[in-house]
PDB file of N, CA, C and O in Angstrom, chain B, residues numbered from 101:
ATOM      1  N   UNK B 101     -71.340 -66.424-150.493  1.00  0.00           N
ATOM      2  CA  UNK B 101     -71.106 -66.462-149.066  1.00  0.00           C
ATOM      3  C   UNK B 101     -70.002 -65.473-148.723  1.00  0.00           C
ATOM      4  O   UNK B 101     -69.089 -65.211-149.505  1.00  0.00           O
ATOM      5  N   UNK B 102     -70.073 -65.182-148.064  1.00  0.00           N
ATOM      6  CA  UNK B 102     -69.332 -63.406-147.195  1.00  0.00           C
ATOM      7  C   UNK B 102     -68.230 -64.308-146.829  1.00  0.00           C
ATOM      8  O   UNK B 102     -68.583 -65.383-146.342  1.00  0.00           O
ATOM      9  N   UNK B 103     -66.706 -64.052-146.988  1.00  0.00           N
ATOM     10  CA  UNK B 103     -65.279 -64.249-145.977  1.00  0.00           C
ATOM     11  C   UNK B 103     -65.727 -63.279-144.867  1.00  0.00           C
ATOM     12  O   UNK B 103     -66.396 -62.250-144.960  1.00  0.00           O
ATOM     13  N   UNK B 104     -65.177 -63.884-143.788  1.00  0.00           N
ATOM     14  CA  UNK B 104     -64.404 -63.107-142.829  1.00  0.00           C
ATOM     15  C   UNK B 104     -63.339 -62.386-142.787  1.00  0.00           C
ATOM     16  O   UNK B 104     -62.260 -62.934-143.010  1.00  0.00           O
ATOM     17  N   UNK B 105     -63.389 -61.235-142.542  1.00  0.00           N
ATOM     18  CA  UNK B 105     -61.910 -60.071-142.229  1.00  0.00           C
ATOM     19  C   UNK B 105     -61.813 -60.049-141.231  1.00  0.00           C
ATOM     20  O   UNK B 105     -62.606 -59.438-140.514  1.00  0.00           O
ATOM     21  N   UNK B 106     -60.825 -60.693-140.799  1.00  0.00           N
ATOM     22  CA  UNK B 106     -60.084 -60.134-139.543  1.00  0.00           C
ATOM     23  C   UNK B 106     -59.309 -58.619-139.472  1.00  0.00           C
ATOM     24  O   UNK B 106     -58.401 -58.273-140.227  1.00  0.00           O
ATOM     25  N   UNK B 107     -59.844 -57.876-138.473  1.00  0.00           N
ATOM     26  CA  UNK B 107     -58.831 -56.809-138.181  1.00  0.00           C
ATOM     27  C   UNK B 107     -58.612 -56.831-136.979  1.00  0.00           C
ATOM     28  O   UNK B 107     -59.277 -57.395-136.110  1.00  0.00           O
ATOM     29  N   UNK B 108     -57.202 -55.912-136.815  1.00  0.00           N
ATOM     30  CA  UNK B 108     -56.643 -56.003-135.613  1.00  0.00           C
ATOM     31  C   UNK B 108     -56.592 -54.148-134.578  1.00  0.00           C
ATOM     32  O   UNK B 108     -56.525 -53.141-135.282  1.00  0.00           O
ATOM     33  N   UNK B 109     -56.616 -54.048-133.678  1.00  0.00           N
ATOM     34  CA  UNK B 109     -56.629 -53.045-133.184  1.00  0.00           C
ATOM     35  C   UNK B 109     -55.268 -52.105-133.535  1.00  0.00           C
ATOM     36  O   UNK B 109     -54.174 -52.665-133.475  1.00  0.00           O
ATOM     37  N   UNK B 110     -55.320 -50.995-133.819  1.00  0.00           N
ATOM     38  CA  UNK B 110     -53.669 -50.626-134.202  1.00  0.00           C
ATOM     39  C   UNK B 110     -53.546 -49.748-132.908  1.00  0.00           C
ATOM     40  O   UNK B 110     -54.566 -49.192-132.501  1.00  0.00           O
ATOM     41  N   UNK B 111     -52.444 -49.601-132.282  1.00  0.00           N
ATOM     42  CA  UNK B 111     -51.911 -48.691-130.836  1.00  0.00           C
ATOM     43  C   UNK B 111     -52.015 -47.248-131.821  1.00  0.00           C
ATOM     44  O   UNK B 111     -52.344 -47.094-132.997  1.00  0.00           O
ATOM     45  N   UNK B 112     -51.566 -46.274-130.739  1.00  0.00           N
ATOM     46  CA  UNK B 112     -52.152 -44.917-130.969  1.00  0.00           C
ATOM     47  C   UNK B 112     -50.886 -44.776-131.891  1.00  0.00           C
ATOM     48  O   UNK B 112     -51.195 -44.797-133.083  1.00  0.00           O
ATOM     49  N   UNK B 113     -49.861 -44.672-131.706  1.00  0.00           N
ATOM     50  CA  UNK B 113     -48.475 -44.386-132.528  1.00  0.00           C
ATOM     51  C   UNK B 113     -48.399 -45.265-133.774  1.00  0.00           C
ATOM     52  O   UNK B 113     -47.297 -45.240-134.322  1.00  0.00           O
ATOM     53  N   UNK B 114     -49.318 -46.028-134.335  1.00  0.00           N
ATOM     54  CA  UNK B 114     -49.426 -46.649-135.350  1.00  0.00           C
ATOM     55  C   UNK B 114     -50.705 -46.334-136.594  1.00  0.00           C
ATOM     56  O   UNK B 114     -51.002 -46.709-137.728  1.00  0.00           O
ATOM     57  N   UNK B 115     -51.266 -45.258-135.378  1.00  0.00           N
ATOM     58  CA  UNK B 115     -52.395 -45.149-136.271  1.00  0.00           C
ATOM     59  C   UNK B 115     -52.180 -44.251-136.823  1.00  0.00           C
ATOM     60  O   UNK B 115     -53.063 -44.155-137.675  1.00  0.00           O
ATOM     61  N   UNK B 116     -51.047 -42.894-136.951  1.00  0.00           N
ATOM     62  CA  UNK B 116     -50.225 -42.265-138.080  1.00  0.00           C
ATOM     63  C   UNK B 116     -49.823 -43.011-138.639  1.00  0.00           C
ATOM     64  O   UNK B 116     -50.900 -43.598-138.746  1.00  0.00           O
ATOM     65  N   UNK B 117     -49.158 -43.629-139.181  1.00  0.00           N
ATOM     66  CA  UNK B 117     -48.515 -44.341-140.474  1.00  0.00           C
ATOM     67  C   UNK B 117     -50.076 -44.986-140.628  1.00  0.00           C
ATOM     68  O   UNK B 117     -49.837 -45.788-141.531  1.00  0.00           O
ATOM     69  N   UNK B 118     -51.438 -45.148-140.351  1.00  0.00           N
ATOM     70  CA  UNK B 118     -52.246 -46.094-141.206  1.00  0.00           C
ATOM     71  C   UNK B 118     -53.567 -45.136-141.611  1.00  0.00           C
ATOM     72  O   UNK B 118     -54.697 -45.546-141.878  1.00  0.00           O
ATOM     73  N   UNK B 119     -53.035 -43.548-141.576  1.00  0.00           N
ATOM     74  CA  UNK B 119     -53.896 -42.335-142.371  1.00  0.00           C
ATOM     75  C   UNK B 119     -54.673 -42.571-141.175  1.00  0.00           C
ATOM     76  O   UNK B 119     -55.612 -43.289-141.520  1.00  0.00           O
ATOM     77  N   UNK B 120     -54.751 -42.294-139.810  1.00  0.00           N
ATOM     78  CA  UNK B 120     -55.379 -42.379-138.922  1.00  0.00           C
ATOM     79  C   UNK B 120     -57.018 -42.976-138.685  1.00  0.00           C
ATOM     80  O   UNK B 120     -58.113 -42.543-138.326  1.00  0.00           O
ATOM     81  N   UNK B 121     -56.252 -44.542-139.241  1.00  0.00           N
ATOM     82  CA  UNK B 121     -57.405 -45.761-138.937  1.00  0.00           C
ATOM     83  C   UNK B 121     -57.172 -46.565-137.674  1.00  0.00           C
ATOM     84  O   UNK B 121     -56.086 -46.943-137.236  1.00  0.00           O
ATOM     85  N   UNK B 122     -58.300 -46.749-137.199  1.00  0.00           N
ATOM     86  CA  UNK B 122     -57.895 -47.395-135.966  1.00  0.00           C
ATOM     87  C   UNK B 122     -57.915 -48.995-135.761  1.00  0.00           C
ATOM     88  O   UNK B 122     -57.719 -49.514-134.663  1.00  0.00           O
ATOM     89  N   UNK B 123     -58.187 -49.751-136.998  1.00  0.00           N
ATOM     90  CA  UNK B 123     -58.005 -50.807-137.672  1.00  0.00           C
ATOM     91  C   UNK B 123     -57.323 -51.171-138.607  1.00  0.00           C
ATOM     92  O   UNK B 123     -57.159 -50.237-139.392  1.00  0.00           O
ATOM     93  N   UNK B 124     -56.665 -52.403-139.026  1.00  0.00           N
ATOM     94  CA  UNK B 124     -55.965 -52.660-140.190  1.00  0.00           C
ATOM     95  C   UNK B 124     -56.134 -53.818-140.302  1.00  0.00           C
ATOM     96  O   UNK B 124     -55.890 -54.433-139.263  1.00  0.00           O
ATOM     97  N   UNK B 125     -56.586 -54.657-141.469  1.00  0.00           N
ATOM     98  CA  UNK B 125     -56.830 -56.259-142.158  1.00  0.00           C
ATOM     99  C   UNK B 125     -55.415 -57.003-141.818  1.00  0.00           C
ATOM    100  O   UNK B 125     -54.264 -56.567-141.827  1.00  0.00           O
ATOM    101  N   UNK B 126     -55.961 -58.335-141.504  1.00  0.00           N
ATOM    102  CA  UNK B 126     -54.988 -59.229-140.830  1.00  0.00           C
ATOM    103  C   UNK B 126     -53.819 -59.145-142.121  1.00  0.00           C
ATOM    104  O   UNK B 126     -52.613 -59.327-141.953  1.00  0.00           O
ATOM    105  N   UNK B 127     -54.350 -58.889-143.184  1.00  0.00           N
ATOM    106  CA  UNK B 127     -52.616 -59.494-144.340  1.00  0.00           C
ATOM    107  C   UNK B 127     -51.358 -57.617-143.952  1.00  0.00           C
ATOM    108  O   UNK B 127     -50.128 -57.593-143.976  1.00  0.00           O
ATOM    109  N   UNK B 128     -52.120 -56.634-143.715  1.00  0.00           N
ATOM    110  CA  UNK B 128     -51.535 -55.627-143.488  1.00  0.00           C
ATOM    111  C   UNK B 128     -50.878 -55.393-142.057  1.00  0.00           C
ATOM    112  O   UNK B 128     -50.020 -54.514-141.969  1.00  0.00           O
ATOM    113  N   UNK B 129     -51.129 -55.918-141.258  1.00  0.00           N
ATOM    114  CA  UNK B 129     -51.256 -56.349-139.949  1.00  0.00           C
ATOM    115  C   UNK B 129     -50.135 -57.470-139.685  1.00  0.00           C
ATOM    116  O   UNK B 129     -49.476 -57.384-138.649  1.00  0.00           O
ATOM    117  N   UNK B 130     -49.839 -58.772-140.806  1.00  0.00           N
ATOM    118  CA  UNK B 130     -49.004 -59.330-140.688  1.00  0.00           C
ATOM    119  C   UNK B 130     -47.461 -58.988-141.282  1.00  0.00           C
ATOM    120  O   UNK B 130     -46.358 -59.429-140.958  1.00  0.00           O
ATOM    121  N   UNK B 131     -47.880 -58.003-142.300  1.00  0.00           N
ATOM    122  CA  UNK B 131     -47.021 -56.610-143.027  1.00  0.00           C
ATOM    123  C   UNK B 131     -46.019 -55.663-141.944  1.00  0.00           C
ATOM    124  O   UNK B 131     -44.921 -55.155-142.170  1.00  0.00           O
ATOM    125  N   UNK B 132     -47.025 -55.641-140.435  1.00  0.00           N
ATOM    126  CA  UNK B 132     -46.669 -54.804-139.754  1.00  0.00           C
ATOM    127  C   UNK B 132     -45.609 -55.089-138.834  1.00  0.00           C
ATOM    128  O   UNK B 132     -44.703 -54.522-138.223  1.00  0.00           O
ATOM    129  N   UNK B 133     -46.304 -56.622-139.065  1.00  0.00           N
ATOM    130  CA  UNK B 133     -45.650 -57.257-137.680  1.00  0.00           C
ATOM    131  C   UNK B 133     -44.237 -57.974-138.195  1.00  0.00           C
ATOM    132  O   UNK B 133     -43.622 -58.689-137.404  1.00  0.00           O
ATOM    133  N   UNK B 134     -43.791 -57.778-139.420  1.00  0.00           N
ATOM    134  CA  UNK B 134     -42.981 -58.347-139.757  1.00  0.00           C
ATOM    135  C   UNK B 134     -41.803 -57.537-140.333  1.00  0.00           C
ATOM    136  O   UNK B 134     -40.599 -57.782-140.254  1.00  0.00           O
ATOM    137  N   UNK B 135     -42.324 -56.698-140.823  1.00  0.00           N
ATOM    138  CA  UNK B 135     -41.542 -55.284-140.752  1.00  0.00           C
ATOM    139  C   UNK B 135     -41.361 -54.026-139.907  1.00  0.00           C
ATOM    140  O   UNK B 135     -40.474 -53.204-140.140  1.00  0.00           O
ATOM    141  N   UNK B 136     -42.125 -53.932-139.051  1.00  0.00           N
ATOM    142  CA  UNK B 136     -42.020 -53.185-137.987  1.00  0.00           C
ATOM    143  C   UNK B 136     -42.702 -52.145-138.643  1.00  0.00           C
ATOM    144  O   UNK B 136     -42.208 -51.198-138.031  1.00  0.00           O
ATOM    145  N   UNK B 137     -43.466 -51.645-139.433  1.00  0.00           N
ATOM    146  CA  UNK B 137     -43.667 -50.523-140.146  1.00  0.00           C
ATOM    147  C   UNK B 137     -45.081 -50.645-141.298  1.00  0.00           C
ATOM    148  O   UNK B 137     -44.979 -51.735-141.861  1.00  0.00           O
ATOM    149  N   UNK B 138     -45.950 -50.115-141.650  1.00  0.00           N
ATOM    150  CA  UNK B 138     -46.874 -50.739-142.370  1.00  0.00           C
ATOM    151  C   UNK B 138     -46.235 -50.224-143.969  1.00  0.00           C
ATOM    152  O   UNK B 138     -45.579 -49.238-144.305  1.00  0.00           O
ATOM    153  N   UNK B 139     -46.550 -50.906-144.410  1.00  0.00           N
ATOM    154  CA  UNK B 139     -45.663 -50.553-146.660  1.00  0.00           C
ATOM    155  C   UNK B 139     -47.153 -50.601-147.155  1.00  0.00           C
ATOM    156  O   UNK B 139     -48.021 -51.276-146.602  1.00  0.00           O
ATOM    157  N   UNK B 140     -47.408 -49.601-148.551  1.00  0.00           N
ATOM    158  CA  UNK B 140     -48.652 -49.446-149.234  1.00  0.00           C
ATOM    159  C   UNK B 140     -48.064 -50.523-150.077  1.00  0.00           C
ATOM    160  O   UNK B 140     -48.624 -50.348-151.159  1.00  0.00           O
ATOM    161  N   UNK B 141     -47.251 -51.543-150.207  1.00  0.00           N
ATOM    162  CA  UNK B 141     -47.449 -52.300-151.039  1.00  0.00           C
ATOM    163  C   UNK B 141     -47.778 -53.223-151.566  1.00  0.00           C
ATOM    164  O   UNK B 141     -47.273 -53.772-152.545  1.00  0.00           O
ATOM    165  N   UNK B 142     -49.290 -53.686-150.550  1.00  0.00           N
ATOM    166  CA  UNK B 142     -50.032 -54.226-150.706  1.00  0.00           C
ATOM    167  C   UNK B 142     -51.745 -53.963-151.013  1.00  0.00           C
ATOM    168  O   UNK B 142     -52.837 -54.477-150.770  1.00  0.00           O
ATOM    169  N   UNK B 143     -51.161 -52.834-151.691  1.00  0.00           N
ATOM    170  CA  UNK B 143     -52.567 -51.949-151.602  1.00  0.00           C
ATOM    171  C   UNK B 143     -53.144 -50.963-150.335  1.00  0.00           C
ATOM    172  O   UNK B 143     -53.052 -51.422-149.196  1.00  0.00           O
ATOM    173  N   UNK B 144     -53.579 -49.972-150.476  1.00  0.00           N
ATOM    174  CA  UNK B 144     -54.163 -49.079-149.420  1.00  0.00           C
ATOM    175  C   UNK B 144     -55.551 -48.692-149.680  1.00  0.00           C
ATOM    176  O   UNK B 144     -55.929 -48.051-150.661  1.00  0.00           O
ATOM    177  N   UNK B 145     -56.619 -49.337-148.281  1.00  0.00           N
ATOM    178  CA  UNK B 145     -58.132 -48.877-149.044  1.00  0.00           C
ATOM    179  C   UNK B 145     -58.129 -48.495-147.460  1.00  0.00           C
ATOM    180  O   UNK B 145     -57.705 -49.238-146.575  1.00  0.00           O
ATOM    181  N   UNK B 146     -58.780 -46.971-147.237  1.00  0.00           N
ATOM    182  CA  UNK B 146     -59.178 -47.188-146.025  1.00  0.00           C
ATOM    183  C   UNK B 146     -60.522 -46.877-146.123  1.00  0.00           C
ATOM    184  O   UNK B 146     -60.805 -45.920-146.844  1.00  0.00           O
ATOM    185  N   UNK B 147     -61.498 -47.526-145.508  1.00  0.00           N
ATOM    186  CA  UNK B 147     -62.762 -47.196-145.125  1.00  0.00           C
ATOM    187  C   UNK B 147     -63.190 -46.336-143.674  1.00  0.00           C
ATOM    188  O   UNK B 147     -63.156 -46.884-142.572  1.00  0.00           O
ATOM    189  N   UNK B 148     -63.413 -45.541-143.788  1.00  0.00           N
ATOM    190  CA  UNK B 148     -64.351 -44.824-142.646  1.00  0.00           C
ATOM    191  C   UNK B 148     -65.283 -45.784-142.076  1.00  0.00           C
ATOM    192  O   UNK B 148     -65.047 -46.124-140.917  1.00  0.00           O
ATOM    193  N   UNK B 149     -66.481 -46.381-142.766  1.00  0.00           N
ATOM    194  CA  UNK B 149     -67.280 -47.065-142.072  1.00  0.00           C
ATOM    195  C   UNK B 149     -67.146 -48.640-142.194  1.00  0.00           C
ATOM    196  O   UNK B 149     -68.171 -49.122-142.676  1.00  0.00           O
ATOM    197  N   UNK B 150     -66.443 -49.315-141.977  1.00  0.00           N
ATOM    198  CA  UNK B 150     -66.662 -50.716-141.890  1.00  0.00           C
ATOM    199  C   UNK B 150     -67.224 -51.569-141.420  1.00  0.00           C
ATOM    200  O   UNK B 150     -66.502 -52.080-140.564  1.00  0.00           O
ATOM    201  N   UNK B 151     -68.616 -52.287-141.525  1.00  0.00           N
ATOM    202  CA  UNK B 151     -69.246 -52.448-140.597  1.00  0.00           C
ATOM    203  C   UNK B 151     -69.272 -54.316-140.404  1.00  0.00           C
ATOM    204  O   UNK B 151     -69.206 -55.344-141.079  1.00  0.00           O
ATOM    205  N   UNK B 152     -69.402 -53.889-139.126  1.00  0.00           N
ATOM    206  CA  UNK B 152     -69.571 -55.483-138.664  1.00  0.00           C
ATOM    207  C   UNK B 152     -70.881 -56.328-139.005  1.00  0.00           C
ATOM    208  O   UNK B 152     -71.759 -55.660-139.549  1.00  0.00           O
ATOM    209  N   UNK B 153     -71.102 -57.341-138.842  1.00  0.00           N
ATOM    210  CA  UNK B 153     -72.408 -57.931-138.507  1.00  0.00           C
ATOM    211  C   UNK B 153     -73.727 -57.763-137.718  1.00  0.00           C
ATOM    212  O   UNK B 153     -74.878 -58.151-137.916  1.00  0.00           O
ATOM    213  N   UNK B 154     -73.114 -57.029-136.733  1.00  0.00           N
ATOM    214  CA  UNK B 154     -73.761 -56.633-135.216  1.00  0.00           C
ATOM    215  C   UNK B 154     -74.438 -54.743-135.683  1.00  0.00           C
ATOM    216  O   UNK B 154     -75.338 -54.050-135.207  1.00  0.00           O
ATOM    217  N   UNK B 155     -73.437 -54.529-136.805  1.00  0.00           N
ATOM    218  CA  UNK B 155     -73.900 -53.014-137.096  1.00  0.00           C
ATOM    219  C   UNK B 155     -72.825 -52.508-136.995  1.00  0.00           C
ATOM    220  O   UNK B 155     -72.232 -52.038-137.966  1.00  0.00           O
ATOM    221  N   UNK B 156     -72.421 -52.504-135.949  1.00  0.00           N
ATOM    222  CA  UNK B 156     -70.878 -52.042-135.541  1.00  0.00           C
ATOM    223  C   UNK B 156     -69.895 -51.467-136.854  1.00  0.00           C
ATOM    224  O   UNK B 156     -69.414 -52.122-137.779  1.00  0.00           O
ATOM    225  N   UNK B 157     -69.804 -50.191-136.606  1.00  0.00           N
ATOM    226  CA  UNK B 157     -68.763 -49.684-137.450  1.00  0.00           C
ATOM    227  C   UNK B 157     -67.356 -49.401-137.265  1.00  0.00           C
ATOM    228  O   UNK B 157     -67.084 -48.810-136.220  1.00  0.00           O
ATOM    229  N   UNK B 158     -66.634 -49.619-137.853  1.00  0.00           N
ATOM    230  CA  UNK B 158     -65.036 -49.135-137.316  1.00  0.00           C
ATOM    231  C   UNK B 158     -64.159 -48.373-139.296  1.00  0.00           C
ATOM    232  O   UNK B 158     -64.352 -48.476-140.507  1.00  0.00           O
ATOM    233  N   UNK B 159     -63.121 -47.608-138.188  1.00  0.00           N
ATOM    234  CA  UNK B 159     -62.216 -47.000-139.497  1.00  0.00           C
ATOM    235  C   UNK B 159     -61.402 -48.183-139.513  1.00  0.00           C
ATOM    236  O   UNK B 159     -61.027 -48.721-138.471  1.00  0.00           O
ATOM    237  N   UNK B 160     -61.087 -48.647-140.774  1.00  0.00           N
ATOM    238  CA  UNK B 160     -60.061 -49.460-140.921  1.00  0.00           C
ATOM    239  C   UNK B 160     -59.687 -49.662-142.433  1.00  0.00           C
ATOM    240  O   UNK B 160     -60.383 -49.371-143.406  1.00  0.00           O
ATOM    241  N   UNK B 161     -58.570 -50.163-142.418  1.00  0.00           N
ATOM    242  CA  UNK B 161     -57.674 -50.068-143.755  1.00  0.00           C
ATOM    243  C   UNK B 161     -57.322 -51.598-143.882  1.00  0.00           C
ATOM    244  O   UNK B 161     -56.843 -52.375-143.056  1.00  0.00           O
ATOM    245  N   UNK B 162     -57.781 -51.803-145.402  1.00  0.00           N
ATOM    246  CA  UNK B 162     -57.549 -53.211-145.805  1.00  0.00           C
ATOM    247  C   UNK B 162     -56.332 -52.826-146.988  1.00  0.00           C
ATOM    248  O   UNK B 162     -55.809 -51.799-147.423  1.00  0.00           O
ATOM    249  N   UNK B 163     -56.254 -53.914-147.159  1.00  0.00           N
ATOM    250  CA  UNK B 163     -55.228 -54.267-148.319  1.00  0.00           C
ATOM    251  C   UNK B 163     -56.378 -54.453-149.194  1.00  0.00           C
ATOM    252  O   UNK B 163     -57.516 -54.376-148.732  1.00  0.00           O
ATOM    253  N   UNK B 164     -56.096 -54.762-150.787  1.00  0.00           N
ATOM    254  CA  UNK B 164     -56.429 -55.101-151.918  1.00  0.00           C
ATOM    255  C   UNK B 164     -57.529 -55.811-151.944  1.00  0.00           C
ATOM    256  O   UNK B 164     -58.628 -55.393-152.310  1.00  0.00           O
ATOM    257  N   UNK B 165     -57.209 -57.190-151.461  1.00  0.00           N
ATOM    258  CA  UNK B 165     -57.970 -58.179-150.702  1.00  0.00           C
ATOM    259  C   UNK B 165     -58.951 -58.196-150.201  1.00  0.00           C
ATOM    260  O   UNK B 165     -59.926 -58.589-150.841  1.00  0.00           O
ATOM    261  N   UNK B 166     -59.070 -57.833-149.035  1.00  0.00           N
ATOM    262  CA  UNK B 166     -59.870 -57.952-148.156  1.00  0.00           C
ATOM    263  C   UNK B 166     -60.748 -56.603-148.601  1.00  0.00           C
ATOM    264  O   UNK B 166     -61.965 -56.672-148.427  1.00  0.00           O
ATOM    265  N   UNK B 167     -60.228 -55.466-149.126  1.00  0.00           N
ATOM    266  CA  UNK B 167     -61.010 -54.883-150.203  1.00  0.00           C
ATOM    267  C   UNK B 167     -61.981 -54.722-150.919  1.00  0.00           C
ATOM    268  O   UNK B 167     -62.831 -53.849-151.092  1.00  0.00           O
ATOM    269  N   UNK B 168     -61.594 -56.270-151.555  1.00  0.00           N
ATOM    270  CA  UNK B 168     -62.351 -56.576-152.674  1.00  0.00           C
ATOM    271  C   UNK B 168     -63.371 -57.353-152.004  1.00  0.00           C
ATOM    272  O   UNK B 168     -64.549 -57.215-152.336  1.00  0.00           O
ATOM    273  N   UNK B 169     -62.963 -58.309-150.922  1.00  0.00           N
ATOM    274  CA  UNK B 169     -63.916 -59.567-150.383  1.00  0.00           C
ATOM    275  C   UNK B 169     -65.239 -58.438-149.580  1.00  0.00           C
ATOM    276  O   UNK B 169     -66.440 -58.706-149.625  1.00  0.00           O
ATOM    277  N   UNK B 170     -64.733 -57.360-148.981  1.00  0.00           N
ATOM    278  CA  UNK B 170     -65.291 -56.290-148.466  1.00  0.00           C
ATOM    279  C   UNK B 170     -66.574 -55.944-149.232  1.00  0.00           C
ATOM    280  O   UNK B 170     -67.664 -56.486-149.050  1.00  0.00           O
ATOM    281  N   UNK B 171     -66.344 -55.116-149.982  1.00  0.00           N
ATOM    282  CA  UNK B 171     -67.050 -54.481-151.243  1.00  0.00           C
ATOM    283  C   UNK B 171     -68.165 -55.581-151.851  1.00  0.00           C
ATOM    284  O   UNK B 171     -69.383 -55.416-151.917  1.00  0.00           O
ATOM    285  N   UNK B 172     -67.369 -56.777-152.286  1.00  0.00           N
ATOM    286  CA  UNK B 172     -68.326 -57.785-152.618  1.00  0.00           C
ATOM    287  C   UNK B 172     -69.665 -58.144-151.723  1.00  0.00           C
ATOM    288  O   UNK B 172     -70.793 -58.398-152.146  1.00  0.00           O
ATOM    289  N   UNK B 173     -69.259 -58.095-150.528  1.00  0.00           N
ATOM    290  CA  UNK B 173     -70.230 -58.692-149.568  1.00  0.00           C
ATOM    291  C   UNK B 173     -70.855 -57.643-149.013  1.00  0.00           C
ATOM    292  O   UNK B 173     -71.322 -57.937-147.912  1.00  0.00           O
ATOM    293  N   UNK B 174     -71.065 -56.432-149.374  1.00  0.00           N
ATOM    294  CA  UNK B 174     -71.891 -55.507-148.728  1.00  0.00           C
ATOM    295  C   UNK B 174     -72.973 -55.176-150.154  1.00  0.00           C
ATOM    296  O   UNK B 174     -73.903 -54.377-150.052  1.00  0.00           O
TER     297      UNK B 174
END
């Protein structure tokens, strides 16, 4: 059975520091929000195509994690 990834929208001045993704996985995201700043030290995967359920694709950058749960379920 597939997890859910949450991602979150990143603002335009954030999407330099995230290799210009316009998404980032909720554990990197809570990284952000807690440091003010995103850290690779939770792993850095960014995908170009991430796709939703609906088809829907987006750029976005997971951590390790959500990575792996990613990869698995496609």
């Amino acid at each position: 059975m597939a997890q859910t990834i949450w991602i979150h929208k990143l603002a335009d001045a954030k999407k330099v520091e995230a290799d210009g993704m316009d998404y980032i996985c909720e554990h990197l995201f809570q990284g952000l929000t807690q440091a003010g700043k995103l850290t690779k030290a939770k792993g850095w995967n960014p995908l170009q195509n991430a796709s939703a359920k609906d088809g829907t694709t987006y750029r976005a950058l997971f951590c390790d994690s959500c990575e792996k749960n990613y990869t698995m379920a496609t």
